[in-house]
N, C-alpha and C positions, 0 to 999 in steps of 0.2 A: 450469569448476568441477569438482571432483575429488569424484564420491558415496562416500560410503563403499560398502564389499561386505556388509557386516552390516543380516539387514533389518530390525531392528528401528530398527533407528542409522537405514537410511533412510526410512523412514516416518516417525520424528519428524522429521527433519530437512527433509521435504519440507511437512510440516505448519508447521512454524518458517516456511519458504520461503513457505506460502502468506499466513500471518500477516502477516510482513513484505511481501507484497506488495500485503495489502489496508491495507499503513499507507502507498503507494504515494502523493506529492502528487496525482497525477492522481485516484486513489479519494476521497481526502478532497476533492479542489476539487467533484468531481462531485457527489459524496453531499451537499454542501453545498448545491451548487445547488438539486438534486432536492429535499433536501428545504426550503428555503427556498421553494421556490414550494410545493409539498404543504401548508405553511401554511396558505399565503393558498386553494387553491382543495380541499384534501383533507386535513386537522386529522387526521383519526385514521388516515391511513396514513401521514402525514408521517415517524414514527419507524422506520417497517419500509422506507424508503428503501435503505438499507444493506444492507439485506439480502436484498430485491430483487437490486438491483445485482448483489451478489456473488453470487445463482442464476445467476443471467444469463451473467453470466463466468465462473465454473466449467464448467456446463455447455459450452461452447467448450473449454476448458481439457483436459475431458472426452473432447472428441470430436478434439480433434488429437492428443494423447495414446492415443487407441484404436486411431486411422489410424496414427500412425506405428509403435506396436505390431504391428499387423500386416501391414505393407511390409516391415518389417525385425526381421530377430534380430543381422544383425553390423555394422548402418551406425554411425560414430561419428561425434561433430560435428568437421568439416574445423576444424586450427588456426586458418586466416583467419578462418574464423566466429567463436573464440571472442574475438581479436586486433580485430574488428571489435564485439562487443558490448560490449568491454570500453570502447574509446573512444565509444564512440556513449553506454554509461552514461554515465562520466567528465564528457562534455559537457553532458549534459541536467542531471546531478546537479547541475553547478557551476553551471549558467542556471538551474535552477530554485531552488537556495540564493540566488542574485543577485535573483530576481524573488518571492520571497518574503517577502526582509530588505526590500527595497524597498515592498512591500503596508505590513509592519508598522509601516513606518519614515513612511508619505507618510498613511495611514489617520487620518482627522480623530478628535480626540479622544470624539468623542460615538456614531462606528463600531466595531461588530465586523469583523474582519479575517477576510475569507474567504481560504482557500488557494489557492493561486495552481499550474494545471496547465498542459499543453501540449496535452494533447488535450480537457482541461476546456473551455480558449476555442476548441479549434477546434471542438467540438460542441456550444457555449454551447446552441444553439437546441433541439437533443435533451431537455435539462434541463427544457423545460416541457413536463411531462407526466406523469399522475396515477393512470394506470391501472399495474396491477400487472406485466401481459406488457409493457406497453412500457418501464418502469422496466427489465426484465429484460432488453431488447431494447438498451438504453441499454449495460449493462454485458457485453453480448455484443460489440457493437462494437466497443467498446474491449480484448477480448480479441486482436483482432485486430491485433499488433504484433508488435514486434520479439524484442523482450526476453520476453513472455508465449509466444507459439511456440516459439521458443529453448529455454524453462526447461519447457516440456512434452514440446518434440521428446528433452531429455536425460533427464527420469528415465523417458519411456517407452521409451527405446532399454536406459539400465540398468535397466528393470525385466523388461525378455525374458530378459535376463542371471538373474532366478530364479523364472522357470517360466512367462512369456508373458502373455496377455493378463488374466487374470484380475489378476495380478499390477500391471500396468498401471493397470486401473482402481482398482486399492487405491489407486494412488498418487495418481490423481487426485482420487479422492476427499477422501483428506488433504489434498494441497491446496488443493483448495474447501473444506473443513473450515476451517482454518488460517485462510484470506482472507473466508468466511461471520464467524467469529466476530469479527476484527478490524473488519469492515466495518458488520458489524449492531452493533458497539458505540458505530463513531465516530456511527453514523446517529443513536442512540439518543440519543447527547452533542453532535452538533448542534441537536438536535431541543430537548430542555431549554434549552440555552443562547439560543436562539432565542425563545422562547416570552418566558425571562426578560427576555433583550436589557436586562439592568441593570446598575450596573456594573463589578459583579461579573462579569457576561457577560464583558463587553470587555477586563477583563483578562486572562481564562484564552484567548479567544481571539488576544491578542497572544502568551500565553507558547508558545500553543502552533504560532502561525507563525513566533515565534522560534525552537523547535526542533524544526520543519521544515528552515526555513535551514543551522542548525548542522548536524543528522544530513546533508542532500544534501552538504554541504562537506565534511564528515567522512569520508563513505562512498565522496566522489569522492578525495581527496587518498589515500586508504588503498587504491582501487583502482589510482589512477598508482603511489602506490608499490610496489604487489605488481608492477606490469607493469613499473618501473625496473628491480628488484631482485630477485633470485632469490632469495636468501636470504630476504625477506619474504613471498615466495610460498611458500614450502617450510614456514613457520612457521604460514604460515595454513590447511595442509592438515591436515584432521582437526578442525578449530576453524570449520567452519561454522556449524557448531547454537549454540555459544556464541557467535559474532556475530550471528548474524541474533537469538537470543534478546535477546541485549544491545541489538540498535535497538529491537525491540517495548517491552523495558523503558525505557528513555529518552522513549519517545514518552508510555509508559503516566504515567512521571515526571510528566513537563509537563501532564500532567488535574489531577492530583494538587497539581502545584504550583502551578499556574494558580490552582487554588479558592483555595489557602492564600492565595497573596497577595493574594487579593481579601479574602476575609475578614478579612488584617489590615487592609486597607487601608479597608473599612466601619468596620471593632469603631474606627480608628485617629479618622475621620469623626465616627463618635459620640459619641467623647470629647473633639469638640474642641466640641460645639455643648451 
């Protein structure tokens, strides 16, 4: 990924970055979890699950971002590396739109459909737990990857690039910013929908692992292409902030369209009894 040189350009753009990564399947399957049990054993912190979480993982995000700052002023990320995250996305993205459509698709009619992650099932058992450091504990560990290192090791290496550490921590900050807000939102709209668990629930939770599905398929097909196609790559430079804008909007869509169609689908109920 190619930052811009202008910092204001990258500061928003890093903030877009963290947004969209706290729209991340794994964020949403997790924060689910966390707070569907919060429910049953912790009712009035269950909503601040989310955001939890996302202290927890900034703060990581934080501290590798500070180390790589100050190890290095001229290291750049090796091409294999970026050739190696690009298919390592590509992959998960397209298994995780496969096993998402599949949740929506097999989910009995009378269930909400929870998101479906890869590091969500592999630390199912993390999820039951109620205290606040360990929530945040929960979402440090999972800071702990490929792609999340990756996307810290880059903007701290270009943020030396305009005047070092200080510099650095701006950035990380915006993106904990970016991934706090998205994540303490979805917590907040788990949390509601849960309480309701009506039918209304179950449908905005279907729309909205339907477009889970579609953005991973989306997002993986558009990265093969940018790595087919040079020309697709060259088009997409300068247009990060507008894509990454453009997923959080789509995502934020399907809340949005979720209610509606439930509501027609009550107001539709009403009028037939």
């Amino acid at each position: 990924m190619d930052l811009p040189n202008d910092w204001i350009a990258l500061l928003a753009l890093v903030f877009i970055l963290g947004a969209k990564h706290g729209l991340d399947a794994d964020h949403l399957a997790t924060i689910d979890g966390l707070t569907r049990y919060n429910l049953r054993f912790a009712p009035a912190r269950a909503r601040w699950c989310g955001s939890l979480f996302s202290l927890g993982h900034g703060a990581v995000v934080m501290l590798i971002a500070l180390g790589v700052g100050l190890v290095s002023t001229k290291w750049h990320v090796p091409e294999w590396m970026e050739d190696l995250g690009t298919w390592i996305s590509i992959s998960f993205l397209t298994l995780l739109g496969i096993l998402n459509l599949r949740a929506v698709l097999l989910a009995p009619a009378g269930d909400m459909v929870a998101t479906v992650g890869f590091k969500a099932g592999l630390l199912r058992r993390l999820q039951a737990t109620s205290h606040p450091l360990a929530i945040a504990a929960v979402g440090s560990l999972f800071a702990l990857s490929f792609d999340t290192m990756s996307q810290a090791a880059l903007f701290a290496v270009t943020a030396t690039q305009h005047g070092g550490v200080a510099h650095t921590l701006a950035l990380g900050l915006a993106f904990t910013i970016g991934m706090l807000l998205a994540d303490g939102a979805n917590g907040l709209w788990i949390a509601r929908l849960l309480r309701r668990a009506d039918h209304r629930a179950r449908i905005a939770s279907r729309v909205m692992g339907l477009m889970v599905a579609a953005i991973s398929f989306s997002v993986a097909a558009f990265g093969l292409a940018r790595w087919l196609r040079a020309d697709i790559s060259q088009w997409y430079e300068g247009k990060e902030l507008l894509v990454g804008a453009g997923v959080i909007v789509l995502l934020a869509a399907s809340f949005v369209l979720g209610n509606w169609l439930a509501r027609g689908s009550r107001l539709a109920g009403a009028a037939t009894h």
